[in-house]
C-alpha positions in Angstrom: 3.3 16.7 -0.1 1.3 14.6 2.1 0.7 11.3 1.7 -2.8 10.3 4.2 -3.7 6.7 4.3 -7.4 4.9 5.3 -9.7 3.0 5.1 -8.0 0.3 7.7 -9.8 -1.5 10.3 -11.0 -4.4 12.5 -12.2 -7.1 9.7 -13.1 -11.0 9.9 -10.5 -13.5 8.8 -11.5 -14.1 4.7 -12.8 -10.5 4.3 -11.9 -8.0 2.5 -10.8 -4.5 3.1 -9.5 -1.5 0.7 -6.8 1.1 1.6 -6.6 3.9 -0.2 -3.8 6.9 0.1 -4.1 10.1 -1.5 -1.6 12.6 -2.3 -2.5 16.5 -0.6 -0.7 18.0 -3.6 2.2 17.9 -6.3 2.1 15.8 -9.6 1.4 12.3 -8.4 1.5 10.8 -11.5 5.0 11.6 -11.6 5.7 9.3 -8.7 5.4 5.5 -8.0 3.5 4.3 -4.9 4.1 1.6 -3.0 2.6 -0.2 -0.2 4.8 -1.5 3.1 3.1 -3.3 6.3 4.3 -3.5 9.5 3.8 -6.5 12.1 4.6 -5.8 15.5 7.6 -6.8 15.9 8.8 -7.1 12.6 10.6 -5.2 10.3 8.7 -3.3 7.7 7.6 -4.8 4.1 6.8 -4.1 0.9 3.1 -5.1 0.1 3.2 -4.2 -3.4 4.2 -1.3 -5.4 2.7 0.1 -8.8 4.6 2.4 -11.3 3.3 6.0 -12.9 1.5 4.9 -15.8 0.7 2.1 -14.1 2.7 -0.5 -16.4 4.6 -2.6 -13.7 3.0 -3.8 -10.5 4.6 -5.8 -8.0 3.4 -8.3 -5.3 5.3 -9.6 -2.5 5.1 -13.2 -2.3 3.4 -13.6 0.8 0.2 -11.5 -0.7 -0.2 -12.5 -4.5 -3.4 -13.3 -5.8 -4.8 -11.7 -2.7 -3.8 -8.2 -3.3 -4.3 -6.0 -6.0 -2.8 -2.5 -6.2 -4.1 0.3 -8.6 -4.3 3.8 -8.6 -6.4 7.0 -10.3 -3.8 9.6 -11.0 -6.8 12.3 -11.6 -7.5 11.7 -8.1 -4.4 11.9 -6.9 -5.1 8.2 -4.6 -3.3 4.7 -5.2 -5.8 1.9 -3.7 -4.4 -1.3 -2.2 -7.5 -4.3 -2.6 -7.3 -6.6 -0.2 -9.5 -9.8 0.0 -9.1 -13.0 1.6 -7.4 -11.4 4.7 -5.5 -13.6 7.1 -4.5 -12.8 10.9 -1.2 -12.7 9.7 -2.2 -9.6 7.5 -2.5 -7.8 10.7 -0.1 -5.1 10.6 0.2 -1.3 10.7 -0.3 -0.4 6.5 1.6 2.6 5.0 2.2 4.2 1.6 4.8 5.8 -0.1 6.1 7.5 -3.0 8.9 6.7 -5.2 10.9 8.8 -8.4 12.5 5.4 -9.3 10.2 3.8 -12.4 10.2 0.3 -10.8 10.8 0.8 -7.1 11.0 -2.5 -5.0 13.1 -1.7 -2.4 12.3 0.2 0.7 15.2 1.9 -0.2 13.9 3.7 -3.3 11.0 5.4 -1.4 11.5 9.1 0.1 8.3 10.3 1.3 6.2 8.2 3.2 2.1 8.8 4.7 1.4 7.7 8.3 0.0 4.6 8.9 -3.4 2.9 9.3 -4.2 -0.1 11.4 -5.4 -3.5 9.7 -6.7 -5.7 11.9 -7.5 -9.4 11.2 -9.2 -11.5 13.8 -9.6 -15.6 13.2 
């Protein structure tokens, strides 16, 4: 299975900007996805994470009310919404899948899509 994020880019600080990550094969509604970021320099985070049906969503902290994660298990593609994007947003973007129901750790994800740039100039 491949895992092959887009939709990143150069944007304007208080823009918005949609990721999207689709699946190349296997039953993806039998996984959770989750979405980490990484700053340069910093250690990878979760972004925010959805479950298979998609019951239970998560936010980290720093992106709630901002973010909004969903997916469309017919097309196989989990979708990370972002709008009112800060410099500090800036970060390489990846997804992920996960056989845990409620994954929240880094820890719980095993197969993992390459990344795509996000950009946020003030």
């Amino acid at each position: 299975v491949q895992l092959q994020a887009s939709g990143g880019g150069l944007v304007q600080d208080g823009t918005s900007l949609r990721l999207s990550c689709t699946a190349s094969e296997g039953s993806f509604s039998d996984y959770a996805m989750g979405w980490f970021r990484q700053a340069l320099g910093k250690e990878r985070e979760l972004v925010a994470a959805i479950s298979r049906s998609p019951s239970w969503k998560y936010y980290a902290d720093s992106v709630k009310g901002r973010f909004t994660v969903s997916r469309d298990n017919a097309k196989s593609t989990v979708y990370l919404q972002m709008s009112s994007l800060k410099p500090e947003d800036t970060a390489v973007y990846y997804c992920a899948q996960s056989r845990a129901w409620n994954p929240a750790t880094e820890q719980s994800y095993d197969r993992w899509g390459q990344g795509t740039l996000v950009t946020v100039s003030s």
